[in-house]
C-alpha atoms as one frame of an Amber mdcrd trajectory, in Angstrom:
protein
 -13.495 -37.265 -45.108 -10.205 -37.857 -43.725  -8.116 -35.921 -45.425 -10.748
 -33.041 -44.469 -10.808 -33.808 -41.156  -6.277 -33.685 -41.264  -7.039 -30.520
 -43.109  -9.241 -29.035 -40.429  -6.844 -30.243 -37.496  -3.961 -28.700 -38.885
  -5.921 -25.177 -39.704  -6.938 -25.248 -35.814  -3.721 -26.172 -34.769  -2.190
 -22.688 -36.498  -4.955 -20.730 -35.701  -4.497 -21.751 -32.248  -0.818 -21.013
 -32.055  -1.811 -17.843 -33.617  -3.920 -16.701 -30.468  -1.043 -18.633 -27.975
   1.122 -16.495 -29.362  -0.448 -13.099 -29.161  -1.381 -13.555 -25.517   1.754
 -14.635 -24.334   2.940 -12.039 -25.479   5.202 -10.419 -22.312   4.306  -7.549
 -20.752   7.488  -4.484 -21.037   7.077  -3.766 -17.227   7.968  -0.030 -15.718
  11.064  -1.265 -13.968  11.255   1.758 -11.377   8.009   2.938 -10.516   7.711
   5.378  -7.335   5.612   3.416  -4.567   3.294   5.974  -3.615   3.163   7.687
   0.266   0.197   6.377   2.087  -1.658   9.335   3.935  -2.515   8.278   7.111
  -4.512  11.138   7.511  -6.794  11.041   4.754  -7.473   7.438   5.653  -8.184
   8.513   9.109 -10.752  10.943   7.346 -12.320   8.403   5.397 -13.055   6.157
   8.115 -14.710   8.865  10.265 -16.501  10.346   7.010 -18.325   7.069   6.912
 -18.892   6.455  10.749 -20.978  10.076  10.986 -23.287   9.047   8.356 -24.143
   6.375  11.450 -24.321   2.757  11.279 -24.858   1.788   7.810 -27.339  -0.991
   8.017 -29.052  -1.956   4.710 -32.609  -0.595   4.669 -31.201   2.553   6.445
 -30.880   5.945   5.168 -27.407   6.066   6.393 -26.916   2.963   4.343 -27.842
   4.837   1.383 -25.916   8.103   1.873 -23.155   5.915   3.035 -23.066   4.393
  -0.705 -23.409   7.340  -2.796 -20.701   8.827  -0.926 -18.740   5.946  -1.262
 -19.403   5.828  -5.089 -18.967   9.456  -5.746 -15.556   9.143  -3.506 -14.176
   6.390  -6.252 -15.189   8.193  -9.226 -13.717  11.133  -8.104 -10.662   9.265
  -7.624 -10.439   7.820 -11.110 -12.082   4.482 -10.742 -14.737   3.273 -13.607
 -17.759   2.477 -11.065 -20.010  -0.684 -11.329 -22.841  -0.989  -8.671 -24.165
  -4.169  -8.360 -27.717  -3.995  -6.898 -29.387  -7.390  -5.154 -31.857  -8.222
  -2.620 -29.688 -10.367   0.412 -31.704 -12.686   2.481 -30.776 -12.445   6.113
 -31.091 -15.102   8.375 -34.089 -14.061   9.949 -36.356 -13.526   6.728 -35.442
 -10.026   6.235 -34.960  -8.768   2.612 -31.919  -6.562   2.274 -31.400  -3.890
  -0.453 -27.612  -4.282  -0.932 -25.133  -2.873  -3.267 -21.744  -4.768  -3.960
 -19.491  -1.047  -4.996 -17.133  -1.965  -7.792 -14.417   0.906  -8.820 -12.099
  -0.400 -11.749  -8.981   0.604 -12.399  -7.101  -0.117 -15.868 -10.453  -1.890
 -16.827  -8.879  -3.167 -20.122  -5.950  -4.608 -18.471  -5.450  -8.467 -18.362
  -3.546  -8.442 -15.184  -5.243  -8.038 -12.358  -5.507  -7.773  -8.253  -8.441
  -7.491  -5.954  -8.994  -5.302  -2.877 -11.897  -5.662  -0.514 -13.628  -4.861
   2.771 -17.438  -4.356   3.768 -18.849  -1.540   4.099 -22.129  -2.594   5.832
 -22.258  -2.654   9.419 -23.639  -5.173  11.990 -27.387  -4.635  13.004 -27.034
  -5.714  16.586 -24.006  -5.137  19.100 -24.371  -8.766  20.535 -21.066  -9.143
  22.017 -21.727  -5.950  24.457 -20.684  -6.180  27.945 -23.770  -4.817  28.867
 -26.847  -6.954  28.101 -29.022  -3.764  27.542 -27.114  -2.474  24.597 -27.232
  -5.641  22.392 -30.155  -4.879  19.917 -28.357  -1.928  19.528 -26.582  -1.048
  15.671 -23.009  -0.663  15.445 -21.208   2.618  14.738 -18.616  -0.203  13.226
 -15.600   2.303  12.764 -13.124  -0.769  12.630 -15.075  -3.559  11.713 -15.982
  -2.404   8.439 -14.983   1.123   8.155 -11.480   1.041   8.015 -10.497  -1.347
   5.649 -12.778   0.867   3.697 -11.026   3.720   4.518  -7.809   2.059   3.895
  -9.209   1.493   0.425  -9.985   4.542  -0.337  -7.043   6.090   0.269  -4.913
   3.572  -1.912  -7.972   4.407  -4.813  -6.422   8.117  -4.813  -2.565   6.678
  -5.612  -3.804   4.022  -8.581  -4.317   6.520 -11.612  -0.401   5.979 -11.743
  -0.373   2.578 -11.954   0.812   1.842 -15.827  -2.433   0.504 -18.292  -0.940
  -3.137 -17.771  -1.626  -3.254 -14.459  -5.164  -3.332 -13.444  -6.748  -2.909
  -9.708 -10.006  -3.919  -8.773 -11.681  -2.389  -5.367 -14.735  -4.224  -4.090
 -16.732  -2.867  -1.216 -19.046  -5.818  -0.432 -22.209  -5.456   1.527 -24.417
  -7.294   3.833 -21.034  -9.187   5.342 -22.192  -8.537   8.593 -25.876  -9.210
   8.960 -25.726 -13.075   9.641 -26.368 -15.384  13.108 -23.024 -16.810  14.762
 -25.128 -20.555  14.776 -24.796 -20.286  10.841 -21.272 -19.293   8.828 -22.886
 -19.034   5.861 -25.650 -16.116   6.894 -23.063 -13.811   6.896 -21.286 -12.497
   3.644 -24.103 -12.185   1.438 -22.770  -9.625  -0.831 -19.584 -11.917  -1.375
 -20.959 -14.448  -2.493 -23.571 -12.843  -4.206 -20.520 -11.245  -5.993 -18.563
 -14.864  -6.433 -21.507 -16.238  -7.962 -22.187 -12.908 -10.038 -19.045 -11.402
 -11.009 -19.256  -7.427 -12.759 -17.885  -8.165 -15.592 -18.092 -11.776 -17.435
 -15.612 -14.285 -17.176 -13.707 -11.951 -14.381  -9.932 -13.171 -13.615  -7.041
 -11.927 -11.122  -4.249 -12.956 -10.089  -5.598 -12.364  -6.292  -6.822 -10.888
  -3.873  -6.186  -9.350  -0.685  -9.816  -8.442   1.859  -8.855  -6.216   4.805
 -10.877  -6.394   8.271 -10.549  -4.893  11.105  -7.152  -2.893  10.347  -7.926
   0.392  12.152  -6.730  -0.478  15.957  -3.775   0.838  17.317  -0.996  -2.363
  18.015  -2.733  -4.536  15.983  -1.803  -8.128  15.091  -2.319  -9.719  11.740
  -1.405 -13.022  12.208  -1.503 -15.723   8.785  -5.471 -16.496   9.342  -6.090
 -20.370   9.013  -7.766 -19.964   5.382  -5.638 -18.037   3.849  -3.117 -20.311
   4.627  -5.387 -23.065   2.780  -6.531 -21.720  -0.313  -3.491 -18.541  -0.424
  -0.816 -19.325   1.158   1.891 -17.797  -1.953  -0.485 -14.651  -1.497   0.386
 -14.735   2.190   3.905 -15.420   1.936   4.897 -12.535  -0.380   2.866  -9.690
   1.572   4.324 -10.688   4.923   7.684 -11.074   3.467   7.751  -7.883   2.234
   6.199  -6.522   5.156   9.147  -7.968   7.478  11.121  -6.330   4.583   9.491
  -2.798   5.547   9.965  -3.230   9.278   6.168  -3.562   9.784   6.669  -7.778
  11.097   5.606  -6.097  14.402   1.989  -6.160  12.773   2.489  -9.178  10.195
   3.372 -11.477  12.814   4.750 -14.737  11.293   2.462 -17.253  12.982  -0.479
 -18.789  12.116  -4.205 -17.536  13.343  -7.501 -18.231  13.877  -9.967 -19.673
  10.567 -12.340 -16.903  10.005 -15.290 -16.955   8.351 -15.039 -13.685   6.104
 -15.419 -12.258   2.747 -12.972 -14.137   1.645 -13.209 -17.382   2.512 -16.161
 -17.754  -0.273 -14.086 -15.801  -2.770 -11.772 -18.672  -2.743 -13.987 -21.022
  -2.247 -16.970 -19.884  -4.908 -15.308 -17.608  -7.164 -11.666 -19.566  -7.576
  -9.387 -16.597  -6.632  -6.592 -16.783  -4.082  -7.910 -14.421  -1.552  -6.233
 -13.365   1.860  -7.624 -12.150   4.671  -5.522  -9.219   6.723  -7.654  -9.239
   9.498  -6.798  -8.268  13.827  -6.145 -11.320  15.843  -5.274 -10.547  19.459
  -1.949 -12.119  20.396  -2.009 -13.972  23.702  -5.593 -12.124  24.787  -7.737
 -15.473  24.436 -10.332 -14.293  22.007 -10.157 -14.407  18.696 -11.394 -10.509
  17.926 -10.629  -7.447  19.640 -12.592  -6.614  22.695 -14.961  -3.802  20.587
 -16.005  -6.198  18.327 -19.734  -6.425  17.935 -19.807  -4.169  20.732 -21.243
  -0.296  21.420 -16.903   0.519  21.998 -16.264   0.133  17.989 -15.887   3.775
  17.583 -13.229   6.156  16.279 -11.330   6.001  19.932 -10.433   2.806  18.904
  -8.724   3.967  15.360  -5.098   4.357  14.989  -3.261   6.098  12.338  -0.476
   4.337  12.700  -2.112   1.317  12.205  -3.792   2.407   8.805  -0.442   3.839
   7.540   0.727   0.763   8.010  -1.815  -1.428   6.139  -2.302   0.698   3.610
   1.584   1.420   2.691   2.296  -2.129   2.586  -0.433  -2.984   0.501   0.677
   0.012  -2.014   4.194  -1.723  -1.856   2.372  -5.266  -2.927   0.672  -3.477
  -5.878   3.398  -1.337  -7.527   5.789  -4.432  -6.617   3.547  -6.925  -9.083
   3.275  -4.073 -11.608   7.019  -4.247 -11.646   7.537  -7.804 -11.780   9.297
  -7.905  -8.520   6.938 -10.220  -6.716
Protein backbone atom coordinates (compact mmCIF):
# COMPACT_ATOMS: atom_id res chain seq x y z
CA UNK A 1 0.00 0.00 0.00
CA UNK A 2 2.87 2.19 0.22
CA UNK A 3 4.54 1.83 -2.62
CA UNK A 4 0.96 2.57 -4.28
CA UNK A 5 0.36 5.36 -2.43
CA UNK A 6 4.49 6.79 -3.67
CA UNK A 7 3.18 5.67 -6.99
CA UNK A 8 0.04 7.76 -6.90
CA UNK A 9 1.93 10.91 -5.37
CA UNK A 10 4.38 10.99 -7.94
CA UNK A 11 1.62 10.50 -10.95
CA UNK A 12 -0.21 13.68 -9.31
CA UNK A 13 2.78 15.46 -8.88
CA UNK A 14 3.44 15.28 -13.00
CA UNK A 15 0.08 15.59 -13.85
CA UNK A 16 0.01 18.62 -11.85
CA UNK A 17 3.08 20.20 -13.33
CA UNK A 18 1.49 19.26 -16.51
CA UNK A 19 -1.56 21.72 -15.97
CA UNK A 20 1.11 24.44 -14.05
CA UNK A 21 2.71 24.44 -16.98
CA UNK A 22 0.10 24.97 -19.62
CA UNK A 23 -1.47 27.86 -17.74
CA UNK A 24 1.47 29.69 -17.10
CA UNK A 25 1.97 29.71 -20.14
CA UNK A 26 2.74 33.74 -21.07
CA UNK A 27 0.60 35.60 -22.92
CA UNK A 28 2.56 37.17 -26.57
CA UNK A 29 1.03 40.68 -25.82
CA UNK A 30 0.25 43.30 -28.91
CA UNK A 31 3.07 45.60 -27.93
CA UNK A 32 1.62 48.79 -29.84
CA UNK A 33 -1.94 48.80 -29.83
CA UNK A 34 -3.78 52.21 -30.89
CA UNK A 35 -5.70 53.54 -27.66
CA UNK A 36 -8.89 54.29 -29.10
CA UNK A 37 -10.51 58.21 -29.30
CA UNK A 38 -13.22 58.55 -26.77
CA UNK A 39 -16.33 60.37 -28.38
CA UNK A 40 -17.52 62.70 -26.13
CA UNK A 41 -20.39 63.14 -28.11
CA UNK A 42 -21.78 59.85 -28.42
CA UNK A 43 -21.42 59.53 -24.68
CA UNK A 44 -23.25 62.71 -24.30
CA UNK A 45 -25.98 60.88 -26.50
CA UNK A 46 -26.11 57.94 -24.48
CA UNK A 47 -26.68 59.59 -21.33
CA UNK A 48 -29.60 61.69 -22.66
CA UNK A 49 -30.95 58.52 -24.69
CA UNK A 50 -31.51 56.99 -21.31
CA UNK A 51 -32.74 60.13 -19.30
CA UNK A 52 -35.90 60.58 -22.01
CA UNK A 53 -37.04 57.17 -21.42
CA UNK A 54 -37.68 59.02 -17.73
CA UNK A 55 -36.60 57.88 -14.46
CA UNK A 56 -35.94 54.30 -14.64
CA UNK A 57 -37.34 52.96 -11.45
CA UNK A 58 -37.79 49.14 -11.30
CA UNK A 59 -41.48 48.28 -11.69
CA UNK A 60 -41.66 51.16 -14.28
CA UNK A 61 -42.18 50.97 -17.88
CA UNK A 62 -39.34 53.26 -18.40
CA UNK A 63 -37.38 50.77 -16.40
CA UNK A 64 -38.14 48.25 -18.89
CA UNK A 65 -37.58 50.17 -22.16
CA UNK A 66 -34.61 51.58 -20.43
CA UNK A 67 -33.13 47.82 -20.35
CA UNK A 68 -33.92 46.56 -23.66
CA UNK A 69 -32.39 49.53 -25.02
CA UNK A 70 -29.56 49.14 -22.99
CA UNK A 71 -29.21 45.41 -24.03
CA UNK A 72 -29.86 45.89 -27.66
CA UNK A 73 -27.18 48.97 -27.43
CA UNK A 74 -24.35 46.23 -26.20
CA UNK A 75 -25.16 43.65 -28.61
CA UNK A 76 -25.06 45.91 -31.25
CA UNK A 77 -21.77 46.87 -30.12
CA UNK A 78 -20.25 43.41 -30.05
CA UNK A 79 -20.74 42.35 -26.50
CA UNK A 80 -22.07 38.56 -25.75
CA UNK A 81 -25.18 39.67 -23.43
CA UNK A 82 -26.12 37.88 -20.11
CA UNK A 83 -29.24 39.28 -18.24
CA UNK A 84 -29.47 38.32 -14.93
CA UNK A 85 -33.12 38.51 -13.74
CA UNK A 86 -33.94 38.68 -9.66
CA UNK A 87 -36.53 39.96 -7.44
CA UNK A 88 -34.56 42.88 -4.97
CA UNK A 89 -36.13 43.50 -1.67
CA UNK A 90 -36.23 47.17 -0.87
CA UNK A 91 -36.18 48.44 2.39
CA UNK A 92 -39.63 49.15 2.70
CA UNK A 93 -41.11 45.61 1.66
CA UNK A 94 -41.32 46.36 -1.91
CA UNK A 95 -40.43 43.54 -4.41
CA UNK A 96 -38.30 44.81 -7.26
CA UNK A 97 -38.06 43.18 -10.74
CA UNK A 98 -34.36 43.90 -11.46
CA UNK A 99 -32.00 42.95 -14.13
CA UNK A 100 -28.12 42.96 -13.46
CA UNK A 101 -27.04 43.71 -17.73
CA UNK A 102 -23.92 41.72 -18.42
CA UNK A 103 -22.14 42.41 -22.03
CA UNK A 104 -18.89 40.18 -22.41
CA UNK A 105 -16.22 40.88 -24.29
CA UNK A 106 -13.44 38.16 -25.27
CA UNK A 107 -15.69 35.73 -23.19
CA UNK A 108 -13.04 32.93 -23.53
CA UNK A 109 -10.28 35.03 -22.36
CA UNK A 110 -8.57 34.31 -18.93
CA UNK A 111 -7.60 37.84 -18.33
CA UNK A 112 -9.96 39.95 -17.32
CA UNK A 113 -11.27 43.66 -16.09
CA UNK A 114 -14.59 44.85 -14.86
CA UNK A 115 -16.56 48.02 -15.66
CA UNK A 116 -19.65 49.12 -13.83
CA UNK A 117 -22.28 51.73 -13.02
CA UNK A 118 -26.17 51.51 -12.22
CA UNK A 119 -28.47 52.06 -14.33
CA UNK A 120 -31.53 52.29 -11.99
CA UNK A 121 -32.48 55.49 -10.68
CA UNK A 122 -33.52 56.72 -7.18
CA UNK A 123 -37.37 56.54 -6.42
CA UNK A 124 -37.54 59.64 -4.30
CA UNK A 125 -35.57 63.07 -4.69
CA UNK A 126 -35.04 63.33 -0.81
CA UNK A 127 -32.26 65.67 -0.75
CA UNK A 128 -34.50 68.49 -2.66
CA UNK A 129 -34.31 71.94 -1.51
CA UNK A 130 -37.79 72.11 -1.69
CA UNK A 131 -39.71 69.85 0.73
CA UNK A 132 -42.62 69.44 -1.84
CA UNK A 133 -40.60 67.72 -4.48
CA UNK A 134 -39.13 64.87 -2.33
CA UNK A 135 -41.46 61.85 -3.17
CA UNK A 136 -40.71 62.84 -6.41
CA UNK A 137 -38.45 60.15 -8.96
CA UNK A 138 -35.27 61.22 -10.24
CA UNK A 139 -34.54 62.01 -13.90
CA UNK A 140 -30.88 60.78 -12.47
CA UNK A 141 -28.84 61.99 -15.63
CA UNK A 142 -25.53 61.90 -13.48
CA UNK A 143 -26.17 59.71 -10.79
CA UNK A 144 -26.60 56.73 -12.74
CA UNK A 145 -26.79 57.71 -16.28
CA UNK A 146 -23.53 58.72 -17.10
CA UNK A 147 -21.28 56.28 -15.97
CA UNK A 148 -23.62 54.32 -18.11
CA UNK A 149 -23.17 56.37 -20.84
CA UNK A 150 -19.53 56.44 -20.31
CA UNK A 151 -19.79 52.68 -20.65
CA UNK A 152 -21.33 52.51 -23.50
CA UNK A 153 -19.30 54.43 -25.40
CA UNK A 154 -16.00 52.51 -24.37
CA UNK A 155 -18.37 49.08 -25.39
CA UNK A 156 -18.19 50.54 -29.13
CA UNK A 157 -14.00 50.72 -29.02
CA UNK A 158 -13.54 46.93 -27.33
CA UNK A 159 -14.11 44.65 -30.51
CA UNK A 160 -10.33 45.68 -31.00
CA UNK A 161 -9.13 44.63 -27.99
CA UNK A 162 -6.87 41.32 -28.93
CA UNK A 163 -8.81 37.66 -27.78
CA UNK A 164 -6.36 37.70 -24.66
CA UNK A 165 -7.74 40.45 -23.25
CA UNK A 166 -11.19 40.19 -21.98
CA UNK A 167 -13.67 43.17 -20.71
CA UNK A 168 -16.53 42.68 -18.69
CA UNK A 169 -19.38 45.61 -18.51
CA UNK A 170 -21.87 45.30 -15.68
CA UNK A 171 -24.82 47.59 -15.45
CA UNK A 172 -26.15 46.79 -11.94
CA UNK A 173 -29.62 47.62 -10.84
CA UNK A 174 -31.58 48.51 -7.86
CA UNK A 175 -28.23 50.52 -6.43
CA UNK A 176 -30.28 53.26 -5.63
CA UNK A 177 -33.51 52.20 -4.01
CA UNK A 178 -32.25 51.88 -0.30
CA UNK A 179 -32.90 54.23 3.14
CA UNK A 180 -29.77 56.48 4.20
CA UNK A 181 -30.46 54.84 8.11
CA UNK A 182 -29.30 51.44 6.44
CA UNK A 183 -25.94 51.03 4.00
CA UNK A 184 -26.79 47.87 3.14
CA UNK A 185 -30.52 48.64 1.50
CA UNK A 186 -28.92 50.08 -1.21
CA UNK A 187 -26.96 48.05 -3.94
CA UNK A 188 -29.11 45.19 -4.31
CA UNK A 189 -28.19 44.22 -7.73
CA UNK A 190 -24.40 44.20 -6.60
CA UNK A 191 -24.55 42.08 -4.35
CA UNK A 192 -27.05 40.07 -5.77
CA UNK A 193 -24.37 39.86 -8.56
CA UNK A 194 -21.28 39.19 -5.90
CA UNK A 195 -23.15 36.47 -4.47
CA UNK A 196 -24.37 35.21 -8.04
CA UNK A 197 -21.77 35.75 -10.49
CA UNK A 198 -22.86 35.11 -14.65
CA UNK A 199 -20.69 32.80 -15.28
CA UNK A 200 -19.24 30.13 -12.58
CA UNK A 201 -16.21 30.55 -10.81
CA UNK A 202 -15.91 34.31 -12.43
CA UNK A 203 -12.24 35.94 -11.96
CA UNK A 204 -10.61 39.48 -12.93
CA UNK A 205 -7.97 41.08 -12.31
CA UNK A 206 -10.30 44.24 -11.23
CA UNK A 207 -12.49 46.41 -11.45
CA UNK A 208 -13.18 49.91 -11.90
CA UNK A 209 -17.40 51.25 -10.99
CA UNK A 210 -17.96 54.81 -12.23
CA UNK A 211 -20.58 57.25 -10.40
CA UNK A 212 -21.45 60.32 -10.87
CA UNK A 213 -18.83 61.26 -13.76
CA UNK A 214 -21.06 63.48 -15.94
CA UNK A 215 -20.59 67.11 -14.14
CA UNK A 216 -18.65 69.66 -15.57
CA UNK A 217 -15.22 70.40 -13.09
CA UNK A 218 -15.60 67.42 -11.40
CA UNK A 219 -13.35 66.00 -8.66
CA UNK A 220 -12.50 62.38 -8.24
CA UNK A 221 -10.68 62.26 -5.30
CA UNK A 222 -9.06 58.43 -3.99
CA UNK A 223 -12.56 57.43 -2.15
CA UNK A 224 -11.76 55.94 1.40
CA UNK A 225 -12.56 52.19 0.19
CA UNK A 226 -10.89 51.99 -2.59
CA UNK A 227 -8.02 52.95 -0.86
CA UNK A 228 -8.74 49.82 1.55
CA UNK A 229 -9.49 46.97 -0.46
CA UNK A 230 -7.74 48.69 -4.11
CA UNK A 231 -5.42 50.81 -3.50
CA UNK A 232 -2.71 49.27 -6.60
CA UNK A 233 -6.03 49.70 -8.73
CA UNK A 234 -6.08 53.32 -7.60
CA UNK A 235 -2.59 54.07 -7.91
CA UNK A 236 -2.08 53.03 -11.56
CA UNK A 237 -5.34 54.86 -12.99
CA UNK A 238 -4.48 58.13 -11.29
CA UNK A 239 -0.94 57.82 -12.24
CA UNK A 240 -1.64 57.54 -15.58
CA UNK A 241 -4.20 60.03 -15.44
CA UNK A 242 -1.59 62.74 -14.04
CA UNK A 243 0.36 61.18 -16.99
CA UNK A 244 -2.52 62.42 -19.48
CA UNK A 245 -2.84 65.86 -17.92
CA UNK A 246 -6.32 64.98 -16.54
CA UNK A 247 -4.78 65.26 -12.38
CA UNK A 248 -7.10 68.34 -12.52
CA UNK A 249 -9.99 65.65 -12.15
CA UNK A 250 -7.92 62.70 -10.41
CA UNK A 251 -6.98 64.79 -7.64
CA UNK A 252 -4.28 63.03 -5.53
CA UNK A 253 -5.94 63.17 -2.12
CA UNK A 254 -7.90 61.01 -0.31
CA UNK A 255 -12.01 61.22 -0.14
CA UNK A 256 -14.92 60.44 1.46
CA UNK A 257 -15.90 56.25 2.23
CA UNK A 258 -18.85 55.66 0.09
CA UNK A 259 -21.13 53.17 0.28
CA UNK A 260 -21.45 52.04 -3.52
CA UNK A 261 -21.47 49.23 -5.88
CA UNK A 262 -18.35 48.56 -5.13
CA UNK A 263 -17.70 48.44 -1.83
CA UNK A 264 -19.60 44.84 -1.74
CA UNK A 265 -17.76 43.76 -4.86
CA UNK A 266 -14.70 43.81 -2.80
CA UNK A 267 -16.07 42.93 0.03
CA UNK A 268 -18.53 39.82 -1.20
CA UNK A 269 -17.23 38.90 -4.43
CA UNK A 270 -13.16 39.23 -3.67
CA UNK A 271 -12.28 41.60 -6.59
CA UNK A 272 -10.28 44.79 -6.22
CA UNK A 273 -12.87 47.26 -7.18
CA UNK A 274 -12.50 51.18 -7.37
CA UNK A 275 -14.85 53.58 -7.18
CA UNK A 276 -14.39 56.89 -9.65
CA UNK A 277 -16.99 58.70 -8.17
CA UNK A 278 -17.56 63.17 -7.77
CA UNK A 279 -16.44 64.44 -4.47
CA UNK A 280 -16.76 68.21 -4.14
CA UNK A 281 -13.43 69.76 -3.19
CA UNK A 282 -13.66 72.27 -0.36
CA UNK A 283 -17.81 72.54 -0.81
CA UNK A 284 -18.57 70.66 2.63
CA UNK A 285 -20.75 67.89 1.35
CA UNK A 286 -19.76 64.92 0.28
CA UNK A 287 -22.00 64.80 -3.23
CA UNK A 288 -22.72 67.39 -5.61
CA UNK A 289 -25.52 69.73 -4.85
CA UNK A 290 -28.11 67.75 -7.56
CA UNK A 291 -27.73 64.74 -5.91
CA UNK A 292 -30.96 63.10 -4.94
CA UNK A 293 -32.45 66.19 -6.02
CA UNK A 294 -35.20 67.33 -8.95
CA UNK A 295 -31.65 69.50 -10.54
CA UNK A 296 -29.98 65.97 -11.71
CA UNK A 297 -30.74 66.65 -15.25
CA UNK A 298 -28.79 66.95 -18.50
CA UNK A 299 -27.88 70.86 -17.56
CA UNK A 300 -25.76 69.41 -15.22
CA UNK A 301 -23.74 67.05 -17.90
CA UNK A 302 -20.47 68.01 -19.25
CA UNK A 303 -18.73 66.65 -22.18
CA UNK A 304 -15.69 67.45 -21.13
CA UNK A 305 -16.07 65.69 -18.16
CA UNK A 306 -17.15 62.32 -19.91
CA UNK A 307 -14.26 62.64 -22.45
CA UNK A 308 -12.29 62.67 -19.77
CA UNK A 309 -13.44 59.57 -17.81
CA UNK A 310 -13.98 57.66 -20.49
CA UNK A 311 -10.46 58.29 -22.39
CA UNK A 312 -8.61 57.52 -19.38
CA UNK A 313 -10.32 54.51 -18.66
CA UNK A 314 -9.69 53.36 -22.51
CA UNK A 315 -5.95 54.22 -21.72
CA UNK A 316 -6.18 51.74 -18.43
CA UNK A 317 -7.62 48.95 -20.66
CA UNK A 318 -5.45 48.90 -23.82
CA UNK A 319 -2.46 49.73 -21.27
CA UNK A 320 -3.09 46.11 -19.32
CA UNK A 321 -3.68 44.45 -22.71
CA UNK A 322 -0.19 45.61 -23.46
CA UNK A 323 1.49 44.75 -20.40
CA UNK A 324 2.35 48.27 -19.61
CA UNK A 325 0.53 48.54 -16.32
Amino acid sequence: MKYSFSILLILLSLFACKNEEVNDTPIERVKNLPIPKFNSASAYHFVAKQVEFGPRVPNTPAHQATKNWLVSQLKAHGAKVIEQDFIATAYTGEKLKSTNIIGQYNPAAKERILLAAHWDSRHITDNDPDESKRNLPVDAADDGASGVGVLLEIARHLKTLPDYMGVDIIFFDSEDHGTPTKGDTYCLGSQYWSKNFHVKNYKAKYGILLDMVGAKNAHFRMELYSMQYAKDVINKVWKLAEEMGRGNYFLNELGEAITDDHLFVNQIAGIPMIDIINQPKGSGQTFVKHWHTTNDTMENIDKQTLWTVGQVILAVIFNEAMGKL
